[in-house]
N, C-alpha and C positions, 0 to 999 in steps of 0.2 A: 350192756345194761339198758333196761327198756322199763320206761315209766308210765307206760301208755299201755295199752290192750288195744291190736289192732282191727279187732272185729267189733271194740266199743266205737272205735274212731266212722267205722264204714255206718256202725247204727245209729249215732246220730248225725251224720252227712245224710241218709237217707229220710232220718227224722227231719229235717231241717229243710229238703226238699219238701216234702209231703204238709208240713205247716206252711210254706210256703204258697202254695196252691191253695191250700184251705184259708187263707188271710186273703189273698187276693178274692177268690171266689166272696167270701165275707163281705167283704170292702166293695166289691160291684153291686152284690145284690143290696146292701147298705147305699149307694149311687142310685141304681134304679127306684128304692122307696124312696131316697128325697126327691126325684126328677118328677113323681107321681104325686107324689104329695104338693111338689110348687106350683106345677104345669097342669094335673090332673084335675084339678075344681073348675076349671075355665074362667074361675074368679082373678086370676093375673094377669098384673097389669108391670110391664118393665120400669122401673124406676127412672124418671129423668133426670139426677142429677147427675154427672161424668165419676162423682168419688162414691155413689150409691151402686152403680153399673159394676165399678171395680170391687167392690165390695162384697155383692151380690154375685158375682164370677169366681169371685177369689173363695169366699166360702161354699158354694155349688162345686167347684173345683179338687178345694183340698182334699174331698174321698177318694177321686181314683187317684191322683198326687201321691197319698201316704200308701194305699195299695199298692201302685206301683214300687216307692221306696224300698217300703217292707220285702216285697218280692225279691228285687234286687238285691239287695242286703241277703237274705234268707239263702237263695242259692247263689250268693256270691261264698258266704259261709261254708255252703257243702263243697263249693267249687278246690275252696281253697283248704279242705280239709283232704279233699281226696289228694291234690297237687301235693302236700304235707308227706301225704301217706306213700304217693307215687315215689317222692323221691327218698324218702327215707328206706324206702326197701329197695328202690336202685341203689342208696350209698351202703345196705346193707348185704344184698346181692356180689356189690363189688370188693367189698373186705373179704370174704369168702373165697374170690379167686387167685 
């Protein structure tokens, strides 16, 4: 008895790669327009105070931070839909014998 459709299972494991890639790609080029927009006027100046530095790092930072996540996350998903699929047709395979 089967509740799933195995070739919905592979198409979105491959969907889920392929947003994958398309989020990170997003999220760099999203990194590269704020590093040009902070750095790019020659009008900046580092902030002196130690909690302005962390501040200032920590939001510079969060874009590639959640790209990266996302990514991980996203083909962690396909990873573990295929792993799903792998073995469900090994314990399938082996009632059969």
């Amino acid at each position: 008895l089967n509740f799933h459709s195995e070739n919905m299972i592979l198409q979105i494991a491959r969907w889920s790669k392929v947003v994958a890639w398309a989020m990170l790609v997003i999220y760099l080029l999203r990194f590269v327009s704020d590093l040009i927009s902070v750095f790019g006027s020659g009008q900046f100046a580092w902030p002196t105070v130690p909690m302005d530095i962390v501040m200032f790092l920590a939001s510079l930072l969060s874009t590639p931070f959640f790209a990266g996540f996302y990514f991980l996350v996203l083909q962690g998903v396909a990873q573990g839909l295929y792993l799903g699929l792998d073995l469900f047709l090994r314990g399938e395979s082996e009632e059969e014998e």
